[in-house]
C-alpha positions in Angstrom: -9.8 8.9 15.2 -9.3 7.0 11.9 -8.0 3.5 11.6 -6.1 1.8 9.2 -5.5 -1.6 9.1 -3.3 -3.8 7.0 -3.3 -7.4 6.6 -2.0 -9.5 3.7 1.5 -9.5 4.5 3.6 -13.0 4.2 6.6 -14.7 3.3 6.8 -15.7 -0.6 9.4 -16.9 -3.5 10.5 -14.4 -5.6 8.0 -14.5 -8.5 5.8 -15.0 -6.1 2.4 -12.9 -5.7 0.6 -11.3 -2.3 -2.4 -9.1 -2.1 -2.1 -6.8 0.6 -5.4 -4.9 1.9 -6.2 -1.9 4.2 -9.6 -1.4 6.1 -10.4 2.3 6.6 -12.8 2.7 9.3 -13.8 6.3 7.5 -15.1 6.6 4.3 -12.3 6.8 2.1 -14.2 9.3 -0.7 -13.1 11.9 2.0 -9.8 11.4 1.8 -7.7 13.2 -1.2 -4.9 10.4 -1.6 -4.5 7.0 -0.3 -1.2 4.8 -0.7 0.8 1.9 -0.1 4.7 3.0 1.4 7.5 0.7 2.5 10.2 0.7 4.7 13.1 -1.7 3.7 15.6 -2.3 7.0 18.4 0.9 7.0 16.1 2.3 4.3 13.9 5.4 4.8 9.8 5.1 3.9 9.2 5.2 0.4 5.8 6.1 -1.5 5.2 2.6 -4.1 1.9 3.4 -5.6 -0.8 6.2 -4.4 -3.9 7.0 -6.1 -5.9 10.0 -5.6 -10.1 10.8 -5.0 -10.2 11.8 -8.7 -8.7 8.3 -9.9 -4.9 9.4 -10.6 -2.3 6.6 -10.2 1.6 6.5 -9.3 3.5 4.0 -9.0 7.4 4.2 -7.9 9.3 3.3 -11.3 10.8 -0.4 -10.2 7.2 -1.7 -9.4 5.5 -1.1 -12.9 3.9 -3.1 -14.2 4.1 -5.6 -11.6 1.8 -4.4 -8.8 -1.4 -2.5 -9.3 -3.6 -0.1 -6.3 -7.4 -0.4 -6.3 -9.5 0.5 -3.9 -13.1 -0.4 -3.6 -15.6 2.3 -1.8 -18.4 0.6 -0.7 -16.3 -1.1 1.9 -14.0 1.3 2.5 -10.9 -0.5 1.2 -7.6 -0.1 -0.4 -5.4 -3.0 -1.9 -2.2 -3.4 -3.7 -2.1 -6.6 -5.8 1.7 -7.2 -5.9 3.2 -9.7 -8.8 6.4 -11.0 -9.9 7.8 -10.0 -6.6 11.8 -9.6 -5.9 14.2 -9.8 -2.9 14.6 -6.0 -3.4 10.4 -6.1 -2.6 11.1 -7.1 0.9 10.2 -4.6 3.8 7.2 -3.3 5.6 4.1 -1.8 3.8 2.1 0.6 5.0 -1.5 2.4 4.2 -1.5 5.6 4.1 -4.9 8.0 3.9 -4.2 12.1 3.6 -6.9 14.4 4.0 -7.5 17.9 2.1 -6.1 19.7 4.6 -2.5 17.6 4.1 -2.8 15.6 7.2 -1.7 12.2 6.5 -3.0 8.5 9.1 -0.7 5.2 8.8 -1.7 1.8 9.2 0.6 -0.2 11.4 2.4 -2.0 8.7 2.4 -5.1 7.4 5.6 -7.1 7.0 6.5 -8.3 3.2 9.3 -10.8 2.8 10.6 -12.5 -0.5 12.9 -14.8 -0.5 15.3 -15.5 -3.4 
């Protein structure tokens, strides 16, 4: 069974910066897509930024060019640097890793506040 686990979370100023990280305990070249996803209170989960095995990037519209996905392979990782956060930022992030076949495993979440 695949694990996921986030850390990274915090509270920060608006305009602040967190680095939020997820530990796969697969190898993550055998997953198709990974992704960070948030969940603002009374809101439903939306996808912020994905990037697939061949190297494609998305990022939800309101958080270009302020946070960036990476991942590094050799230890099975996948981070979203987040900058010149906002209130509007606040909520918990997820990892997310989707196989070929579709199916899709979720980290617990980490919890993401900015203050304003």
């Amino acid at each position: 069974q695949v694990q996921l686990v986030e850390s990274g979370g915090g509270l920060v100023q608006a305009g602040g910066s967190l680095r939020l990280s997820c530990v796969v305990s697969e190898n993550i070249l055998s997953f198709a897509g990974m992704g960070w996803y948030r969940q603002a209170p009374g809101n439903q989960r939306e996808k912020v930024a994905s990037i697939t095995g061949g190297g494609y990037i998305y990022y939800l519209e309101s958080v270009k060019d302020r946070f960036a996905i990476s991942r590094d392979n050799s230890k099975n990782a996948l981070y979203l640097q987040m900058n010149r956060l906002k209130p509007e930022d606040t909520g918990v992030y997820y990892c997310a890793a989707t196989n070929v076949p579709g199916d899709t495993k979720w980290g617990q979440g980490t919890q993401v506040t900015v203050s304003s």
